[in-house]
C-alpha positions as CSV (number, residue, x, y, z in Angstrom):
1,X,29.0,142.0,165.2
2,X,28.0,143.6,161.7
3,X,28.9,141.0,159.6
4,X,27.2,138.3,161.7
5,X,24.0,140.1,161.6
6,X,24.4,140.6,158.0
7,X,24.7,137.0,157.4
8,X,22.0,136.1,159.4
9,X,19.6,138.4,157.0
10,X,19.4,137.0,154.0
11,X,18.5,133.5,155.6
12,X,15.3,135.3,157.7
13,X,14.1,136.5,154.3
14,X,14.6,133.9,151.8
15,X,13.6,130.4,153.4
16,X,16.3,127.4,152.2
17,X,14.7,124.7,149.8
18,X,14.6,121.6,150.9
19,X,16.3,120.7,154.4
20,X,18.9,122.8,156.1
21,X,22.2,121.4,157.0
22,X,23.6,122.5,160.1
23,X,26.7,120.5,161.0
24,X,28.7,121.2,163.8
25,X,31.3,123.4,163.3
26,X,33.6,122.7,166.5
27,X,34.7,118.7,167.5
28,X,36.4,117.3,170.4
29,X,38.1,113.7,170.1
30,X,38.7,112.4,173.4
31,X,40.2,109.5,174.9
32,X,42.3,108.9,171.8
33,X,46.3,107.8,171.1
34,X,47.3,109.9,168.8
35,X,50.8,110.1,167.2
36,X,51.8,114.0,167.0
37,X,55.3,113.2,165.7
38,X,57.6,110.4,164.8
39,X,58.6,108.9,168.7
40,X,56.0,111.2,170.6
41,X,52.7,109.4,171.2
42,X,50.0,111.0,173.8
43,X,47.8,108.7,175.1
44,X,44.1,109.4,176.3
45,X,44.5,112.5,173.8
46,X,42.1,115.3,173.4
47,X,42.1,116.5,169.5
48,X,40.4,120.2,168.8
49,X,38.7,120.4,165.4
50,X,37.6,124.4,164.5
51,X,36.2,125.0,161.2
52,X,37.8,122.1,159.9
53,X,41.1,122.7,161.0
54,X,43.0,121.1,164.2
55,X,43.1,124.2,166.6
56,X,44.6,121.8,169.8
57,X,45.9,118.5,170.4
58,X,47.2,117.3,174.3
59,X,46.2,115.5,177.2
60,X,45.2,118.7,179.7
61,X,43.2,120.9,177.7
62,X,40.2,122.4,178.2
63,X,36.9,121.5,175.9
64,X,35.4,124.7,174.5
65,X,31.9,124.9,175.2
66,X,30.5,124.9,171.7
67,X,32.4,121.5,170.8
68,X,30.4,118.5,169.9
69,X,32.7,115.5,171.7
70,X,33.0,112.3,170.1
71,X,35.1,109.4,172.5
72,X,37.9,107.3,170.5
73,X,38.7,105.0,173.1
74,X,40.5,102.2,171.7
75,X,41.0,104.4,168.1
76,X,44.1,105.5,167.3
77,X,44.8,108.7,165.6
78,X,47.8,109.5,162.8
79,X,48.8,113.3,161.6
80,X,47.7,113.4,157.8
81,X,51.0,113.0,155.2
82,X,51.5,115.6,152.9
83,X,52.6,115.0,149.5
84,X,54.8,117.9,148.7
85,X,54.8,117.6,145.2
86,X,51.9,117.0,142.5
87,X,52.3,118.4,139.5
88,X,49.2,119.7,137.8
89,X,48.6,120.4,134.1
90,X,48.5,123.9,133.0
91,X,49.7,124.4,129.7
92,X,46.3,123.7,127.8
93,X,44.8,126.3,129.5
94,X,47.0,129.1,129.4
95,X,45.8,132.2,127.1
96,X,47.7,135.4,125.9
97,X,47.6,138.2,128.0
98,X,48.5,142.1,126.5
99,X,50.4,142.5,129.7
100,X,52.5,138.8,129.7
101,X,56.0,138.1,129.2
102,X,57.6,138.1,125.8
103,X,59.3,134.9,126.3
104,X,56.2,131.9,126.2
105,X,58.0,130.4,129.1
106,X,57.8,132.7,131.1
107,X,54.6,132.2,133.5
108,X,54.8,134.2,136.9
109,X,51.0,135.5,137.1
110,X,49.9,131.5,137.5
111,X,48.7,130.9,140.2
112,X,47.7,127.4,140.9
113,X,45.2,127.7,143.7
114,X,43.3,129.7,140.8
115,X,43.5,126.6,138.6
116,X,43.2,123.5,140.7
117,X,40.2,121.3,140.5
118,X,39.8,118.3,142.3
119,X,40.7,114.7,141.0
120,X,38.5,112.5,142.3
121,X,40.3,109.1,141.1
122,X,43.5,111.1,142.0
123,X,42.1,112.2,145.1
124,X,41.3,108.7,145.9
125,X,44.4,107.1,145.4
126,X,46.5,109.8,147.5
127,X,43.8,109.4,150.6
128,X,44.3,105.7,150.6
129,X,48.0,106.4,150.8
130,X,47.2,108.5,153.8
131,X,47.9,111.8,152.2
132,X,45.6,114.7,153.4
133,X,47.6,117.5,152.2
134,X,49.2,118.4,149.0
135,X,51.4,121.0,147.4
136,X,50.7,121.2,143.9
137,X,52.9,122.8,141.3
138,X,52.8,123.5,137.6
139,X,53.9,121.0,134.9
140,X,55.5,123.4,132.3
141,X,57.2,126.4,131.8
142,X,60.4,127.9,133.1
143,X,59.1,130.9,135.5
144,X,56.3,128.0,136.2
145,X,53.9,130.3,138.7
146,X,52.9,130.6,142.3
147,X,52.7,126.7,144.0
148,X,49.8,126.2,146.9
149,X,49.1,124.5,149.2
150,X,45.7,122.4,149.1
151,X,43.9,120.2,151.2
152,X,43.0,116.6,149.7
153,X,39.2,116.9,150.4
154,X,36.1,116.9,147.6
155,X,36.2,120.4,148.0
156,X,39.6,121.3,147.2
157,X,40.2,123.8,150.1
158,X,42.9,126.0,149.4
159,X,45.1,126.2,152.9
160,X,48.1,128.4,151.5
161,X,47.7,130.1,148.0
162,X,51.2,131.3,147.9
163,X,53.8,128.9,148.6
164,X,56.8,129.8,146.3
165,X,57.5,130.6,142.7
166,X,58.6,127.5,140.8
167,X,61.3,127.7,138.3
168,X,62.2,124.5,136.1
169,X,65.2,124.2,133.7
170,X,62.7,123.6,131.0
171,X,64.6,122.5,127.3
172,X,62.6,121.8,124.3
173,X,65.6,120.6,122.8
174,X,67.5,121.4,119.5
175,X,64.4,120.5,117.8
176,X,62.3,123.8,118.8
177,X,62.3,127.1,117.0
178,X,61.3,128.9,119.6
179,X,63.8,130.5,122.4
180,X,65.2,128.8,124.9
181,X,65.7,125.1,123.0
182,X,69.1,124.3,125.0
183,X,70.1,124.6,128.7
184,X,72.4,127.7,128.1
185,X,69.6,129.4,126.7
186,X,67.4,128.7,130.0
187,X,70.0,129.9,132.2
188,X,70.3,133.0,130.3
189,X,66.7,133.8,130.3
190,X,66.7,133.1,133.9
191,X,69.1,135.2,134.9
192,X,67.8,138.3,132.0
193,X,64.3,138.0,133.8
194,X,65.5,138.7,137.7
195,X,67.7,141.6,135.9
196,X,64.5,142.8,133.9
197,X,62.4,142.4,137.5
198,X,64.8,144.4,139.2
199,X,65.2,147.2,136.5
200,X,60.9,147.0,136.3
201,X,60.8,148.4,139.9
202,X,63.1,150.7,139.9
203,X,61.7,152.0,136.7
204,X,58.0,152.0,138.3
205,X,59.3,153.5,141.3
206,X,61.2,156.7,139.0
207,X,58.3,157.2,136.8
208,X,55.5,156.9,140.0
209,X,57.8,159.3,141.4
210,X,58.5,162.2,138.8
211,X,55.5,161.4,136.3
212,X,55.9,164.4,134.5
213,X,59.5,163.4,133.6
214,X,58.9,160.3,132.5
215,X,57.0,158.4,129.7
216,X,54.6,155.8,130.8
217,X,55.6,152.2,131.7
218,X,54.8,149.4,129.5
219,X,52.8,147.4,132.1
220,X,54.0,143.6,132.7
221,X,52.7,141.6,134.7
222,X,55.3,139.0,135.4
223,X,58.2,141.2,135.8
224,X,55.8,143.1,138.6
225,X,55.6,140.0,140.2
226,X,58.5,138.4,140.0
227,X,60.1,141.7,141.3
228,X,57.3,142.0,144.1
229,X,58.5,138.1,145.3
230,X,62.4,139.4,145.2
231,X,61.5,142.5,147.3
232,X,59.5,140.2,150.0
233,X,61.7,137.4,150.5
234,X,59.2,135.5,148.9
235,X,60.6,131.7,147.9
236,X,61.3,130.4,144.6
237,X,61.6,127.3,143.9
238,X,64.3,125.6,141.3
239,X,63.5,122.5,140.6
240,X,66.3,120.3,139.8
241,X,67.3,117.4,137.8
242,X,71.1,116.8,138.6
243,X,73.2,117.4,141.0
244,X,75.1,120.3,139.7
245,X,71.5,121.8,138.5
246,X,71.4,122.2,142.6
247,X,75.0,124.3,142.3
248,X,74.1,126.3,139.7
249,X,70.3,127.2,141.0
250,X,72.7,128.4,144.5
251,X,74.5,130.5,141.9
252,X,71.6,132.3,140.6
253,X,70.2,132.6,144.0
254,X,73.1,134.5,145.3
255,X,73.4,136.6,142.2
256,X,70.0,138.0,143.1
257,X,69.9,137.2,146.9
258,X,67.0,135.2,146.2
259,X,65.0,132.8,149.0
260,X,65.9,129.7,146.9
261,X,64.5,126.4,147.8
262,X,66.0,123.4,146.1
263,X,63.1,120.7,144.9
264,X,65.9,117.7,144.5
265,X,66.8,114.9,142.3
266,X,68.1,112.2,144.6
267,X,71.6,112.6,143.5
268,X,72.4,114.9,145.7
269,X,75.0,112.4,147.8
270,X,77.3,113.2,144.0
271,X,77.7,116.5,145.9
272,X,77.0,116.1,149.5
273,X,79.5,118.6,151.2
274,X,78.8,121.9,148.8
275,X,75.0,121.0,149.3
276,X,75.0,120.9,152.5
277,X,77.1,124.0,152.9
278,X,74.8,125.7,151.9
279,X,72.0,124.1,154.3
280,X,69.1,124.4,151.6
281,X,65.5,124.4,152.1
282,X,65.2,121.3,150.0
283,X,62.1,119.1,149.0
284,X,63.5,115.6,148.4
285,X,62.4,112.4,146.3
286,X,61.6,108.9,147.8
287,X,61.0,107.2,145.1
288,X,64.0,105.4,144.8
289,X,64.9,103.2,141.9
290,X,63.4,99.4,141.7
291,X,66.1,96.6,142.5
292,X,68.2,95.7,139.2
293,X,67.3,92.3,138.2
294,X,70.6,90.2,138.2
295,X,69.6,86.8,138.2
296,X,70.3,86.7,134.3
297,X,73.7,86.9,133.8
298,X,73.2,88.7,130.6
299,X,70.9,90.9,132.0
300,X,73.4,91.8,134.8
301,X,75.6,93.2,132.4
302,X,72.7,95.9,130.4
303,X,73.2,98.0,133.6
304,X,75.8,100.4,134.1
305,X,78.3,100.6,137.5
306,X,76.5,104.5,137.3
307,X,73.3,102.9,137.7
308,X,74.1,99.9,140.2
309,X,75.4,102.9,142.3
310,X,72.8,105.0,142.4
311,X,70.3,102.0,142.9
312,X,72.2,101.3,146.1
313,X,73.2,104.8,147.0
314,X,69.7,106.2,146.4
315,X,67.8,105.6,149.2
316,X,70.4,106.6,151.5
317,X,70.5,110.1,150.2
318,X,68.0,112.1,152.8
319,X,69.9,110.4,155.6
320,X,73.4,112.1,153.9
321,X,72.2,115.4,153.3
322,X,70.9,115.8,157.3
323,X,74.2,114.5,158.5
């Protein structure tokens, strides 16, 4: 009861300029059809909206007493998509820190509910799609940051602000100076970082322990993290751009018994049965590849019987993988 009163206060003291908006903050849609799943559809449906958020959905339920009701009759009412991954651009704003990382690709203390900002064309284009939802991810890196979850609205609610750590097998190619510039080097920095995590804690745990015994830790920030998310069971996220990429992330998983989820590739059907062994959490693509166009002859033959396959074995992959 406190903290109503005190935020009541400062409204009897200082009067608002202009008009006051007072919008309701509970709705009831009656009367509706509303499709809760694929194949389940509840007709004459009552919808609870709290705050925003859908607190109820059926046919029986009772209307709480503070609801404003609005009747849908004849309106039919579709759960919002979400678009489960939209990459956001982060590497023009990330600065030094005294406490980061050595390696510059190495970017755990992101967090991307810290750094999104609406889109407004962006936003505009997903709505029309139907999209309501999105989880948005980091565009560069290799240890990329902490993923959220956001809602598709003006205001860019934030609905989950840790979803997973995402983890990309990043290569600058032979062209960079800097460390890692192949794919061997990516997996070796990969794999040094969980053992540096691990050894961080157990350090920090020894030297919190017997302080007189021990010089003081050299703080990092991303190794305290990173070794935070492996002690909670928190998710990390590989992303994935082959097939065997998908093996090899279930390697390094195991290795550090890891919560891996997979973000695929849509070649997964290459290596179906040791995928699906494993039964992943796995995030998959739909945008399958356009139709070849054949109806040059010499056309025909610029595509490779690689790429005719995939083009017709593409959009069966989700179906394969939940067989």
């Amino acid at each position: 009861y406190m903290i109503c009163i005190l935020g009541v206060l400062p409204g009897q003291i200082e009067p608002s300029d202009g008009l006051r908006e007072n919008p309701p903050g509970v709705w009831a849609l009656i009367n509706s059809t509303v499709h809760i799943e694929p194949g389940t559809i509840l007709e004459n449906a009552t919808i609870i909206i709290r705050d925003g958020l859908i607190e109820n959905v059926g046919t029986d339920i009772n209307i709480p007493k503070d609801a404003t009701t609005l009747d849908m009759s004849e309106k039919t009412i579709y759960p919002g998509f979400i678009d489960s991954w939209v990459e956001i651009p982060v590497q023009s704003i990330d600065i030094p820190h005294h406490d980061a990382h050595w390696n510059f690709k190495v970017h755990a203390r992101r967090e991307l509910s810290q750094l999104y900002k609406p889109d407004e064309k962006k936003l505009k284009n997903l709505r029309k799609l139907g999209f309501t939802s999105a989880h948005i991810v980091p565009d560069s890196g290799i240890f990329q940051g902490q993923t959220a979850l956001v809602q598709l609205n003006n205001a860019g609610i934030v609905l989950n602000s840790a979803v997973g750590q995402d983890l990309a097998y990043e290569v600058d190619g032979w062209g960079s100076k800097k460390y890692p510039n192949a794919l061997l080097g990516v997996v070796a920095l990969m794999r040094q970082t969980f053992l540096d995590a691990n050894w961080y804690r157990e350090a920090s745990e020894k030297t919190n322990q017997f302080p007189q015994l021990n010089e003081p830790l050299k703080k990092n920030k991303d190794l305290a993290i990173i070794s935070r998310w492996i002690s909670n069971n928190s998710p990390f996220i590989f992303e994935t751009n082959h097939e065997l990429t998908v093996l090899r992330s279930f390697n390094i998983a195991d290795e550090f018994q890891l919560k891996a989820w997979i973000k695929g590739n849509g070649y997964e059907y290459r290596r179906v049965s040791e995928i699906a062994a494993e039964s992943p959490f796995i995030i998959l693509p739909l945008n399958f590849p356009v139709t070849p166009d054949i109806s040059d002859p010499y056309q025909a033959l610029s595509y490779s019987p690689s790429e005719l396959k995939h083009w017709d074995m593409a959009p069966d992959n989700p179906a394969i993988l939940s067989e």
